[in-house]
DRENMARKOL-155883 format. One record per residue (C-alpha): residue in one letter; x negated, y, z. Coordinates in steps of 0.2 Angstrom, whole numbers, padded with zeros to 4 digits, always signed. Example, Ala and Ser with C-alpha at 12.3 -4.5 7.8 and 13.67 -1.06 7.14 Angstrom:
A-0062-0022+0039S-0068-0005+0036
//
This chain:
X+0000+0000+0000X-0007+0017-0005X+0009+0029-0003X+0019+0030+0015X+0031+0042+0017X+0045+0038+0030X+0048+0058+0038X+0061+0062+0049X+0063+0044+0053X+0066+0040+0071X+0049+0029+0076X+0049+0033+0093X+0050+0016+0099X+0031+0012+0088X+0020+0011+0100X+0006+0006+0092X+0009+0015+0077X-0008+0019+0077X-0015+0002+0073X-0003-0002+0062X-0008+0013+0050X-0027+0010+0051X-0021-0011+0045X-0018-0002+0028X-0035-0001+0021X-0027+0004+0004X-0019+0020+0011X-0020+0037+0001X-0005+0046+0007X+0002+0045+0025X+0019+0057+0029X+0026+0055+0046X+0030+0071+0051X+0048+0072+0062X+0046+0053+0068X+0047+0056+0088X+0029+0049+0087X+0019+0050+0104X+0004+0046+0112X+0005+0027+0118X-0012+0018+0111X-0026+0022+0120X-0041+0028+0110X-0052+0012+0119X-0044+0001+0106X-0046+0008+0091X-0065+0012+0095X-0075+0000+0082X-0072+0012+0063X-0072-0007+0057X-0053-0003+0061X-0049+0011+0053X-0045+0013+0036X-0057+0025+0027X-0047+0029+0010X-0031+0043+0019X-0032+0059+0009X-0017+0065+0014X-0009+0065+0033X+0007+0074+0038X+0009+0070+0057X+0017+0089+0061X+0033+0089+0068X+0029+0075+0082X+0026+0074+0101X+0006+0072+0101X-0002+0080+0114X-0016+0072+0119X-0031+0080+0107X-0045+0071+0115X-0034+0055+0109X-0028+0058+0091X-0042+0068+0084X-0055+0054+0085X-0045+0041+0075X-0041+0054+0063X-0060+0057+0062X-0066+0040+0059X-0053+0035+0047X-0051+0048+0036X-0068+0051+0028X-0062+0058+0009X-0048+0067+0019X-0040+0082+0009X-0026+0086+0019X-0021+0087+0036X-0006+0092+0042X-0003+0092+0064X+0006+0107+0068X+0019+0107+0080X+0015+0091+0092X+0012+0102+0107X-0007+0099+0106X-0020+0100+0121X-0036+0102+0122X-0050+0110+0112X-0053+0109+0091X-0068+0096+0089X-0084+0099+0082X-0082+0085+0070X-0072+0095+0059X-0084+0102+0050X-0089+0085+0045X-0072+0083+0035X-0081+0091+0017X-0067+0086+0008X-0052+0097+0017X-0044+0108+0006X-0029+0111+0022X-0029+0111+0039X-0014+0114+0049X-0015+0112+0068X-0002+0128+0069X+0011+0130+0085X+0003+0119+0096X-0008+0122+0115X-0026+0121+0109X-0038+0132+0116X-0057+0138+0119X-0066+0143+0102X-0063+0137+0086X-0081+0126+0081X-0092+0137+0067X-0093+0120+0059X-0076+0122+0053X-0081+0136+0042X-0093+0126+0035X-0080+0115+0027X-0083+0127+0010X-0067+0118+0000X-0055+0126+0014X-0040+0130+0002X-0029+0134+0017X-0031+0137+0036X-0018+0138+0048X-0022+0140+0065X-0009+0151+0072X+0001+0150+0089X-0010+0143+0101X-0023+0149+0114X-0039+0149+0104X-0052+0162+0108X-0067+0167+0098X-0074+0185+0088X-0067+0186+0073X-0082+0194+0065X-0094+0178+0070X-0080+0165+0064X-0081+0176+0044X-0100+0176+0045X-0099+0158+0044X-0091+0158+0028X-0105+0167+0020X-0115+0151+0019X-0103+0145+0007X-0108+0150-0011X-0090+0145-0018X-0075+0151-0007X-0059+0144-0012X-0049+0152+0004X-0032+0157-0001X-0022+0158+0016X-0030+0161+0034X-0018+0160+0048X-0023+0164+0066X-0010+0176+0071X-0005+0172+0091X-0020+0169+0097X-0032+0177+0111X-0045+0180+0097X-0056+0198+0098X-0069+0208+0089X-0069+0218+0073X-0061+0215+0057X-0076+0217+0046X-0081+0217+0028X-0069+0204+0021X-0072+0209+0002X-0082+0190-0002X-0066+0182+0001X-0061+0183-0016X-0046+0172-0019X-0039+0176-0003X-0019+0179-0004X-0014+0176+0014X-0021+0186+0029X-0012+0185+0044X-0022+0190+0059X-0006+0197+0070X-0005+0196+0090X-0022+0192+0095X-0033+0205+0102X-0045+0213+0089X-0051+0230+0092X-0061+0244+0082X-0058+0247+0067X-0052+0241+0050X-0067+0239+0037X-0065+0248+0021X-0071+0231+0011X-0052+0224+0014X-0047+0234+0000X-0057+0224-0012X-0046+0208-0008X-0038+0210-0027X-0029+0193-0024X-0021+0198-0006X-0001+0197-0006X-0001+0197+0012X-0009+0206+0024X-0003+0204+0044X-0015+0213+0056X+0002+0219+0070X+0003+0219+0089X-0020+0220+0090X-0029+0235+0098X-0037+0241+0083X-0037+0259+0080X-0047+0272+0068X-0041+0280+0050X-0032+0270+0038X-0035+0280+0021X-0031+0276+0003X-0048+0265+0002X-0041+0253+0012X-0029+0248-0002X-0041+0252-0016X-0037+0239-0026X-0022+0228-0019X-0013+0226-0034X-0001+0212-0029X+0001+0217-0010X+0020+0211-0007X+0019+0212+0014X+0010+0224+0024X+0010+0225+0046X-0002+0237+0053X+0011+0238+0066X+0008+0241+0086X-0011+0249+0085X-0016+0266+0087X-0019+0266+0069X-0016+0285+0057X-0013+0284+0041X-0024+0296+0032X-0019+0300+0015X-0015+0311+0002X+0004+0315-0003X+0002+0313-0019X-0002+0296-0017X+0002+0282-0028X-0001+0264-0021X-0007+0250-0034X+0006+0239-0022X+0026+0237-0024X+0030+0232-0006X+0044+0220+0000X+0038+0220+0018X+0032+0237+0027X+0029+0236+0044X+0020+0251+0051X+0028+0253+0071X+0017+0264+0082X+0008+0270+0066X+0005+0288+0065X+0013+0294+0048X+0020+0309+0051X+0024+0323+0054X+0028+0324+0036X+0040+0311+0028X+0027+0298+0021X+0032+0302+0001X+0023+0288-0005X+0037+0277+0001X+0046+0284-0013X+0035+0275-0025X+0042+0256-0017X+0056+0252-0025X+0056+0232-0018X+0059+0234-0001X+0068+0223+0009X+0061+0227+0025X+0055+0242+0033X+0049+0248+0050X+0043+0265+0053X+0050+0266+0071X+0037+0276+0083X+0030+0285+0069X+0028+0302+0074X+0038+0308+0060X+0047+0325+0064X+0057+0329+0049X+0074+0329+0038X+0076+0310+0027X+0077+0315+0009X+0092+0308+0001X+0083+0296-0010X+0078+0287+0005X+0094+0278+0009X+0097+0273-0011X+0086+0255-0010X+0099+0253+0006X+0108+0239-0004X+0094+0226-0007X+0087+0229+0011X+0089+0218+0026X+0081+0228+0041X+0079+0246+0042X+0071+0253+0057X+0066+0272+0059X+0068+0274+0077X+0060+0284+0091X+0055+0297+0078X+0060+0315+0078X+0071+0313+0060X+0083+0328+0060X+0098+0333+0052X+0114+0326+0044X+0114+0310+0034X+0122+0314+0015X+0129+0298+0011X+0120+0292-0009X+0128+0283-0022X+0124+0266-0020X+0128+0252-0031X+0139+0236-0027X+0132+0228-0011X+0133+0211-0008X+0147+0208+0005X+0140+0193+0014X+0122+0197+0016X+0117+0201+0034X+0107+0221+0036X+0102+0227+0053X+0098+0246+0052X+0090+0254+0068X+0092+0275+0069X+0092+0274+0088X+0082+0288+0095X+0082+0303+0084X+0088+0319+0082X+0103+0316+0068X+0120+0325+0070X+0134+0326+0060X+0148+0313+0054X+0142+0294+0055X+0142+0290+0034X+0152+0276+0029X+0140+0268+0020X+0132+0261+0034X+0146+0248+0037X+0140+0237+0027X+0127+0233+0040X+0128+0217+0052X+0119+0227+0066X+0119+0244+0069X+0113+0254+0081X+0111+0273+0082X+0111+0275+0099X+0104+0291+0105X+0106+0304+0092X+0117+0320+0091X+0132+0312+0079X+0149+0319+0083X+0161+0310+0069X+0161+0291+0071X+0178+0290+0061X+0169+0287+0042X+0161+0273+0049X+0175+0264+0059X+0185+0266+0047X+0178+0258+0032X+0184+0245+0022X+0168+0234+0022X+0166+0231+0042X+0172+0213+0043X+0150+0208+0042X+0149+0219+0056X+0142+0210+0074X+0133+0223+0084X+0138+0240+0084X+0128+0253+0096X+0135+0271+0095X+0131+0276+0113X+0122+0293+0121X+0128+0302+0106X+0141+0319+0106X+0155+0309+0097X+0172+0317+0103X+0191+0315+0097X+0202+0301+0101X+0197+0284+0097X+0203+0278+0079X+0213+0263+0080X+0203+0253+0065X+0197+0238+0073X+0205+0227+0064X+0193+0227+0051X+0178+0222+0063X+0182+0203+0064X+0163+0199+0067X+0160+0209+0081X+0151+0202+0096X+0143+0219+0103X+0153+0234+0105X+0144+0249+0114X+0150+0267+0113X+0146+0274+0132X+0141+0291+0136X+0150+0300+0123X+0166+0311+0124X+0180+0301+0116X+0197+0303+0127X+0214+0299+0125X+0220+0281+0125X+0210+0263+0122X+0216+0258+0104X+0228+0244+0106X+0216+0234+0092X+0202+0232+0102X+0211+0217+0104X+0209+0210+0089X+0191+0208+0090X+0192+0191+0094X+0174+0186+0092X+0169+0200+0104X+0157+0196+0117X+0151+0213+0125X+0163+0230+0126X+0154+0245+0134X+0164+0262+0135X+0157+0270+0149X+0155+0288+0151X+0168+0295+0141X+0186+0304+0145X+0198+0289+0140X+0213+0288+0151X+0227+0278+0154X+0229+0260+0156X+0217+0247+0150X+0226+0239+0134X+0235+0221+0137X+0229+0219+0119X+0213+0214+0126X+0218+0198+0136X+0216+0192+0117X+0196+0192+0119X+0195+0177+0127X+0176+0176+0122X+0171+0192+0133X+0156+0192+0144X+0153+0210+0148X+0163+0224+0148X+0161+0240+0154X+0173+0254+0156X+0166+0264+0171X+0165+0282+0172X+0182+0288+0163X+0198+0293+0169X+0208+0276+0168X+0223+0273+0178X+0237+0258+0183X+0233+0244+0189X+0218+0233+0188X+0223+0219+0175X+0228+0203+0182X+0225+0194+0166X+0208+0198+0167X+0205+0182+0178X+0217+0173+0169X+0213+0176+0151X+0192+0180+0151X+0185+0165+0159X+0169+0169+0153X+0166+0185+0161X+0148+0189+0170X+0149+0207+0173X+0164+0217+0177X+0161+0238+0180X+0177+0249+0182X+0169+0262+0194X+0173+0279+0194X+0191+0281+0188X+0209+0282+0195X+0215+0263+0199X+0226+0261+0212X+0235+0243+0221X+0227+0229+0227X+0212+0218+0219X+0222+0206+0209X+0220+0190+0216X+0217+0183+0200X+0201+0190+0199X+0195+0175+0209X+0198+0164+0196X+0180+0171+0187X+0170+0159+0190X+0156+0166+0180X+0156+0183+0184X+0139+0191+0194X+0140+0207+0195X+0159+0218+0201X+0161+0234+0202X+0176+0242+0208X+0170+0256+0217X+0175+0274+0218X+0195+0270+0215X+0210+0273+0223X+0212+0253+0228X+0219+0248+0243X+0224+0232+0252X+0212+0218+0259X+0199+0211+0251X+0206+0193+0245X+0200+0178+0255X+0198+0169+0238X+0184+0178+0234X+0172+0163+0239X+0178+0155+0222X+0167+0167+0212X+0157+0154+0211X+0142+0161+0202X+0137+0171+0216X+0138+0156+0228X+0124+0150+0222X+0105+0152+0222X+0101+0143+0209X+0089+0152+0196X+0098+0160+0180X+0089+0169+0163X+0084+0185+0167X+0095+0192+0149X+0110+0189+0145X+0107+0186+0127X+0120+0185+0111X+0114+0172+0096X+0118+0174+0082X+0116+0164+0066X+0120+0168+0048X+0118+0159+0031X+0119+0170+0013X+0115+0170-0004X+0099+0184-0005X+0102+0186-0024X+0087+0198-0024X+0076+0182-0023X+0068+0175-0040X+0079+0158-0039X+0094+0165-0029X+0093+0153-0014X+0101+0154+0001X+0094+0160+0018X+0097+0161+0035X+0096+0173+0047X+0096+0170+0068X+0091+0179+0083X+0096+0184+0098X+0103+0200+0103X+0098+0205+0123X+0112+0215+0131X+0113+0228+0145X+0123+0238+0158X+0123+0253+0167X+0125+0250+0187X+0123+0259+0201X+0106+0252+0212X+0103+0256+0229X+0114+0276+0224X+0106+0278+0207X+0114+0274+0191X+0102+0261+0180X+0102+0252+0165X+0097+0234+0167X+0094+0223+0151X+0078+0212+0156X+0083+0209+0171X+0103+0211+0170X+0104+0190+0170X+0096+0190+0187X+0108+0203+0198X+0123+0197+0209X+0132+0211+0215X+0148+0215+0224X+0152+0234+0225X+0167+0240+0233X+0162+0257+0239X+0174+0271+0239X+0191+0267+0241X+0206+0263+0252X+0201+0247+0256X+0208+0239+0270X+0209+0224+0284X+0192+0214+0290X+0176+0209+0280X+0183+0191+0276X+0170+0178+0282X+0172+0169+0265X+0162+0182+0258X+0148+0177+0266X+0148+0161+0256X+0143+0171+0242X+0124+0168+0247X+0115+0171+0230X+0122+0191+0233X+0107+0202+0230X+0119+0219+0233X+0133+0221+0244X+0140+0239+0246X+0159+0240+0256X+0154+0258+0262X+0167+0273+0262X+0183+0261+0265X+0193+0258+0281X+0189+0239+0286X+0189+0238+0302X+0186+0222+0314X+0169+0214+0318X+0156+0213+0306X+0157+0191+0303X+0143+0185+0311X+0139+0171+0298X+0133+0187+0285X+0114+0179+0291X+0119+0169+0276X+0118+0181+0265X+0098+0175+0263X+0095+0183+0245X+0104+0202+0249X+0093+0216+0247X+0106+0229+0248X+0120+0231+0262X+0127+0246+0263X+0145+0245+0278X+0143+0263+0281X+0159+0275+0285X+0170+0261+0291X+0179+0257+0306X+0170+0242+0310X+0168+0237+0329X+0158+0224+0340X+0140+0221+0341X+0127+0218+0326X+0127+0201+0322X+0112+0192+0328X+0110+0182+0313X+0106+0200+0302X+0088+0197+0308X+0087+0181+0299X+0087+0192+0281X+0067+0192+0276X+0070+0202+0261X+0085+0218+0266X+0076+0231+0258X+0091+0243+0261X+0102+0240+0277X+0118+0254+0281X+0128+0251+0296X+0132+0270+0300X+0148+0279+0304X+0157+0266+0311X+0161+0262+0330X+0148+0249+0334X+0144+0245+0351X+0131+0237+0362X+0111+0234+0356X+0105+0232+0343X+0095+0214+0340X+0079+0213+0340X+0069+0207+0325X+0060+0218+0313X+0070+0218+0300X+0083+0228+0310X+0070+0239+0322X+0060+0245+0310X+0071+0254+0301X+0077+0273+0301X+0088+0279+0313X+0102+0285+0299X+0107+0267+0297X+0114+0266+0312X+0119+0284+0315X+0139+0290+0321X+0139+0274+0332X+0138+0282+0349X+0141+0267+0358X+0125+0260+0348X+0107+0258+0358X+0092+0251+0356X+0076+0253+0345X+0075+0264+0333X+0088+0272+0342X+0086+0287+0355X+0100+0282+0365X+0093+0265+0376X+0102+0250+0384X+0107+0249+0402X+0100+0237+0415X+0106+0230+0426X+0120+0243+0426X+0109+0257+0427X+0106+0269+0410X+0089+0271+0407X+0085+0289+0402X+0069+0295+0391X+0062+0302+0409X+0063+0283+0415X+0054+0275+0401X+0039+0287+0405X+0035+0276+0420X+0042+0285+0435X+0047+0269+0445X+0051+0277+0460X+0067+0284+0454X+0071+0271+0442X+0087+0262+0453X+0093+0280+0460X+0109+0282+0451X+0127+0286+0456X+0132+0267+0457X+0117+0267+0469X+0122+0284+0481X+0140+0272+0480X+0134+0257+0488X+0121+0265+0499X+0137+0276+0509X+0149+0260+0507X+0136+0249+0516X+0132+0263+0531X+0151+0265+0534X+0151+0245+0535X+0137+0245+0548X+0143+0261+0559X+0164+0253+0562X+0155+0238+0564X+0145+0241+0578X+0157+0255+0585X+0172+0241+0586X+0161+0228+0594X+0157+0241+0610X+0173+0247+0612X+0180+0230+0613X+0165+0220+0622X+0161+0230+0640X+0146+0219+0644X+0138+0221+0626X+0144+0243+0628X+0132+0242+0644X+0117+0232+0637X+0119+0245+0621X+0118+0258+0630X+0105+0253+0644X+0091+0249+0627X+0094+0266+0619X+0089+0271+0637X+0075+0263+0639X+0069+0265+0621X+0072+0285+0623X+0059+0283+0643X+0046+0274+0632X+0046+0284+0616X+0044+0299+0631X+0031+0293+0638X+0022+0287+0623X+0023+0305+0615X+0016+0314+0633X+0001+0303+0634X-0005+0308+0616X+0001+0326+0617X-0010+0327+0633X-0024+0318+0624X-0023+0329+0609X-0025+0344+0621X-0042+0337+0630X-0050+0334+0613X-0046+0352+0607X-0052+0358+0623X-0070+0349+0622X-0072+0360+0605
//
């Protein structure tokens, strides 16, 4: 048998796969890539190269569960002498890249890509002078660059085409690169090169692609650099401190397709020479340092371009919409203008975009745009922190792709459309910080798929919702706070199971806090979550701009955020939104006890029941509550002691208990006497450290004077002055009653104090007649 190919085939259960292989002595071509293969033979019985077969010119094992490098790389090297190809990538390797690779003179490609190699890449390797292709990208290798290119030199002929090391830890400079004639592919991205970029890369004629994004190189990039990169299709200078240096008359030899120049300095001017590029499909100009208006020809390659990002720029002025031809109604665009300075109405054109986000500008008109007729692609749509004003237009019908829905911080007032609740696919609503009033629509129980929404900081009235907990199981965060809403808390609201952050506060609510609340399950637990709450999305179309009209896909993930209040300051929280378990009640009319169900919600990071009337003890299981950072019961009516257990929290960061009518002293333990006095302030029956006023002992009040050590006066109070004349009274009736009714005991009374008055005379005569002899001797 020369020829094997059996990939994607399930051998997981061939153990000794291995041996099996090296039986063939015949084998040219060996594919196993996808087959669940694993490390199972150990090298010791494959040791003799008697064994091996020594004919293999081709090897796909990628796609596999190898990860032992120490154990596959030598049966690889002894039976595959005349080797051409080698394909490992994605196993999961470990280890370091042997040196005997450079004994492998006949390897055209090598592709050990996406595995867990590390330590420097052997200068044999570079040695192998039929390299064709070399992809070592997405591992831990380290090395200089420059050293590993020197190598090459020692081969007269240099066939490279493609060199891959992008995400890596490799450093150094990217120096003279002009001898590598045929090379097409140059993909250096995410590793950690630094200086400059030499001039001699512009003599690569053959390069189609050049990645060099995400180092820390820096210096000028002028026209030399592209002096003679005829059929450059991709270009990432990306995320350096790199500025472009040319003229703006400037004509590339290049028609790019890929532009990615993020963190580049271009501007302040508009880069003109984009003008020139009439094949983009993707362009990123985002941190640019550009300060200026767009021209309108700018926006007319829109139709064959899938990602445009010019954020975090200074661009100006109103967007004139251009005559674009027919645009492909399925194909998936993501256009980014967050982050500038434009005003104006949003144009209508950018509706045909999948994701959208524009967040941060000065546009006031958002009608054109919602109400298009080509939004039914749409699936993230960020309009927030811009001036948009007016009622919002009831045209959501058309978005029935919508998953992300963010227009906060604006000024839009009146009503919620009732056809927001047609957006059945919609997984985030945020409309924060705007003037809408009313009720919020029943329409929306219809968005069963929802997992955020934010309507907080408006002027909303009624009744929260019951349906909420009824009809949007999914739910993890839930912020109303700041409007008008009056009643109770629905007790459906305890049938969101998922939800991990509720914020009702600043309301008119009033009633008790249901009992149920313990079945909000999410937060009774302390189980480890993802730190994002993320949105996938995944798309397949027909990119008729390509040469053979295939179809592509398109997946991400879209990272979502929320602005909450945090220990009294409003945040937003997107990397870390995933990871927060809060309850905020704060500011209403609330009523009743704390319930001691609550404290079963033991993964709570933030707590915050202040400015209500609950009243009763504080539950003394809240020593529970072993994740909270924040606790804030202040301005209450809470009675009773401190709970103990509150000393049993290592991590309360924030603790407020004042305003309330507490009693008795404080525990000790440091997390409670260490901090300010505010938090337990307006409790006058409070005492204790850090507290002025001190505890009684013993029934005595200890005052400041008393703790300075003046022990002789420490047990005079008024209860003692009290017992003192109570106990003479006693002793004086009680004698006085026995004499008057014992005669014999009234004489033998009387007859001592006689005899105790002659001897106390006499005593004091002697020394008053001795004390006069002495002075008189002097």
């Amino acid at each position: 048998m020369r020829y094997l190919s059996l990939p994607w085939v399930n051998l997981s259960s061939a153990s000794n796969w291995q041996q099996q292989v090296s039986s063939l002595s015949h084998l040219q071509y060996l594919d196993l890539n996808g087959c669940n293969l694993v490390d199972s033979v150990p090298t010791s019985s494959l040791a003799s190269p008697a064994n091996f077969s020594t004919s293999l010119s081709y090897v796909d094992i990628s796609y596999n569960s190898l990860r032992d490098a120490s154990f596959i790389f030598p049966w690889l090297m002894n039976s595959t002498g005349s080797l051409v190809t080698l394909r490992m990538n994605d196993n999961g390797l470990t280890g370091t890249i042997p040196e005997t690779f450079g004994d492998l003179s006949s390897l055209e490609e090598l592709n050990l890509a996406n595995n867990e190699l590390k330590g420097q890449i052997p200068l044999s390797l570079f040695h192998s002078c039929n390299l064709v292709e070399l992809h070592l990208s997405k591992n831990k290798l380290t090395g200089e660059f420059h050293e590993y290119i020197r190598e090459f030199s020692r081969c007269a002929h240099k066939p490279l085409k493609l060199l891959d090391m992008g995400w890596n830890e490799i450093t150094g400079m990217v120096s003279d690169l002009s001898q590598l004639q045929s090379l097409e592919e140059l993909r250096l991205g995410n590793n950690r090169l630094n200086g400059s970029i030499h001039e001699g890369i512009g003599e690569l004629s053959n390069l189609t692609e050049l990645s060099l994004g995400n180092n820390l190189l820096k210096g000028l990039i002028s026209e030399t650099h592209f002096s003679r990169l005829y059929y450059l299709e991709s270009l990432d200078l990306s995320h350096n401190a790199l500025v472009f240096n040319v003229s703006d008359d400037w004509v590339p030899l290049f028609n790019l397709s890929n532009i990615y120049l993020a963190c580049c300095k271009l501007g302040p001017n508009f880069p003109t020479w984009l003008h020139t590029q009439t094949m983009i499909e993707n362009l990123d100009i985002s941190c640019a340092g550009i300060s200026s208006t767009v021209p309108n020809w700018f926006w007319e390659p829109l139709s064959q371009m899938l990602n445009l990002n010019i954020s975090y720029n200074r661009f100006r002025g109103k967007i004139e919409s251009p005559i674009l031809p027919a645009i492909v109604s399925d194909q998936p665009r993501s256009i980014d203008l967050s982050f500038n300075l434009f005003e104006g109405p949003i144009p209508a054109f950018l509706s045909t975009t999948s994701q959208t986000f524009l967040s941060n500008n000065s546009f006031s008109i958002a009608n054109p745009l919602l109400c298009a007729n080509s939004t039914k692609n749409m699936r993230f749509m960020d309009l927030s922190n811009n001036d948009l004003r007016g009622e919002l237009s009831d045209c959501w019908r058309g978005f029935e792709s919508l998953v992300v829905l963010d227009l906060s911080n604006n000024q839009f007032y009146g009503n919620m459309p009732k056809s927001l609740g047609s957006l059945r696919n919609i997984q985030s609503i945020h409309l924060g910080g705007n003037n809408f009033s009313g009720e919020i629509p029943s329409s929306l129980h219809n968005c069963t798929q929802l997992q955020i929404f934010d309507a907080a900081r408006n002027k909303l009235s009624g009744r929260i919702p019951s349906w909420i907990g009824d009809n949007i199981p999914k739910l993890l965060v839930l912020s109303l706070h700041s409007n008008n809403f009056h009643g109770n808390i629905p007790l459906n609201m305890c049938n969101l199971y998922e939800l991990r952050v509720l914020d009702l506060s600043l309301n008119i609510l009033s009633g008790s806090i249901p009992k149920c609340i313990s079945n909000l399950s999410a937060m009774a637990t302390q189980e480890k979550s993802n730190a994002t709450i993320t949105h996938d999305y995944h798309y397949e179309y027909r990119n008729e701009f390509s040469r053979d009209d295939a179809i592509s896909e398109v997946s991400g993930v879209y990272n979502d955020s929320a602005s909450l209040t945090w220990k009294g300051k409003m945040s937003k929280y997107g990397s870390t939104l995933g990871l927060l378990r809060s309850i905020d009640f704060s500011s209403n009319r609330l009523t009743g006890e704390i319930p001691t169900e609550m404290m079963t919600l033991i993964g709570l990071v933030s707590l915050n029941l202040s400015r209500n009337f609950f009243s009763g003890h504080i539950p003394p299981t809240i020593g529970q509550l072993t994740s909270i950072d924040f606790l804030d019961l202040s301005r209450n009516h809470l009675s009773g002691t401190i709970p103990s257990q509150l000393t049993q929290i290592d991590d309360l960061s924030v603790l407020d208990l004042s305003y309330n009518d507490l009693s008795g002293e404080i525990p000790l333990g440091t997390q409670l006497q260490t901090r300010d006095a505010s938090a337990y302030e307006g409790n006058p029956k409070l005492c204790g450290a850090p507290l002025n006023n001190t505890c009684p002992i013993h029934g005595h009040q200890i005052s400041e004077h008393d703790a300075d050590g003046d022990d002789d006066e420490q047990f005079v109070s008024e209860g003692f002055y009290i017992a003192m004349a109570a106990g003479f009274v006693m002793a004086f009736w009680g004698v006085c009653f026995s004499l008057i009714l014992k005669q014999s005991w009234r004489y033998a009374y009387f007859k001592l104090l006689s005899d105790v008055y002659d001897n106390l005379y006499v005593f004091t005569a002697i020394k008053v007649a001795k004390f006069k002899r002495i002075r008189s001797q002097i």
